[in-house]
C-alpha positions, -999 to 999 in steps of 0.1 A, spaced: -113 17 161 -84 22 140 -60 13 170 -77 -22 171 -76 -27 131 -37 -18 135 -31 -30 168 -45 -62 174 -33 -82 146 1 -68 146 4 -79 187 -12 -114 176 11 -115 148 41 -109 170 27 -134 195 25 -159 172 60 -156 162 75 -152 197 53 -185 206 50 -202 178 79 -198 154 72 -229 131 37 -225 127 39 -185 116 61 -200 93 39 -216 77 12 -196 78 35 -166 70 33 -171 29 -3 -180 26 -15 -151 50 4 -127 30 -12 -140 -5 -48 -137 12 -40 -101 21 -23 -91 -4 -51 -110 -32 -83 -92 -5 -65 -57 -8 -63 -62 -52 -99 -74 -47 -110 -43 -26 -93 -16 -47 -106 -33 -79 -144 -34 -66 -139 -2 -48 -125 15 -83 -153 1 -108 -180 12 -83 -169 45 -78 -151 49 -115 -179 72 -121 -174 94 -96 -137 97 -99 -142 104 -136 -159 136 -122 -122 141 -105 -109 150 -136 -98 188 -143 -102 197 -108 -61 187 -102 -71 162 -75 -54 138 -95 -26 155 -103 -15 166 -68 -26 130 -55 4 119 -77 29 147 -70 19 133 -38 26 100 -44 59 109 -60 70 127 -36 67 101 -15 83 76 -31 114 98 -37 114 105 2 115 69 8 138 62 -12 162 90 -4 157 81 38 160 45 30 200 39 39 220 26 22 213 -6 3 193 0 -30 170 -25 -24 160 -12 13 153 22 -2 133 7 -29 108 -14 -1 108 19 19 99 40 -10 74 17 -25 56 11 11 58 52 22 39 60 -12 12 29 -8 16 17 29 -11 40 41 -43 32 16 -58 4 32 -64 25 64 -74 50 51 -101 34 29 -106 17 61 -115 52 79 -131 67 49 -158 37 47 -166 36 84 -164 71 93 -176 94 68 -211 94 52 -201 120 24 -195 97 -10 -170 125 -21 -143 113 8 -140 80 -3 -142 89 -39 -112 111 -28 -95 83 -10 -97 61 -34 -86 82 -58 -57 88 -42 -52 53 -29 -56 42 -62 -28 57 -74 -5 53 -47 -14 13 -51 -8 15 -91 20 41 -90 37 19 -63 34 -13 -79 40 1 -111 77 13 -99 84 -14 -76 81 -38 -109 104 -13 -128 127 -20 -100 123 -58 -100 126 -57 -137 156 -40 -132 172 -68 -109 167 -94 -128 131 -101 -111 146 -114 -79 137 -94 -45 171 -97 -26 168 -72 8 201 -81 18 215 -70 -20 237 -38 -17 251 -15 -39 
């Protein structure tokens, strides 16, 4: 299941574009909003349904090594990601948050235990947040453009 949730849009998103270059142009900014706005939306519902539950996380250092976690995978990416500033930024950024959505996808469909995806969430939540959070740091930082090509 989770090869077809990866799989088949990425091969009909590369179809698209080896086919049909104008129109995933188009459809290239407005896809990206609807993802980007379902993922918010899914975290957000996700978070104030279980917020209970993750409240129950605290003092039991789930939280804590989630973000040592999450830290340490942003300063991975960024330390792995070459040479340009702003390409180690993106690769830090997605290695520290790039992973939530399947694994909320795996937790929901696979596990009937509440405590995994209160767990997953958790952590996704603050790989998400701590993500954005630095990410907009960065983009402060740059004058709030996103220039990939930009180099040190």
């Amino acid at each position: 299941m989770v090869l077809v949730i990866q799989l088949v849009p990425l091969l009909a998103g590369l179809g698209l574009v080896s086919y049909y270059s104008p129109i995933s142009d188009r459809l290239y900014s407005p896809v990206q909003r609807l993802s980007d706005y379902s993922f918010v939306f899914l975290i957000v519902l996700l978070f104030v349904v279980y917020l209970g539950d993750m409240i129950t996380l605290l003092g039991t250092g789930t939280l804590v090594i989630s973000a040592i976690i999450v830290g340490t995978s942003l300063l991975l990416g960024y330390v792995l990601g070459g040479p340009a500033r702003t390409t180690r930024e993106v690769l830090a950024t997605t290695t520290a948050a790039g992973n939530a959505p399947i694994a909320l996808f795996i937790a929901t469909t696979s596990f009937a235990d509440p405590n995994v995806l209160t767990m997953v969430l958790s952590f996704s939540f603050i790989g998400v947040v701590g993500s954005g959070l630095v990410a907009g740091v960065w983009r402060q930082r740059q004058g709030g453009t996103a220039n990939v090509a930009k180099t040190e």
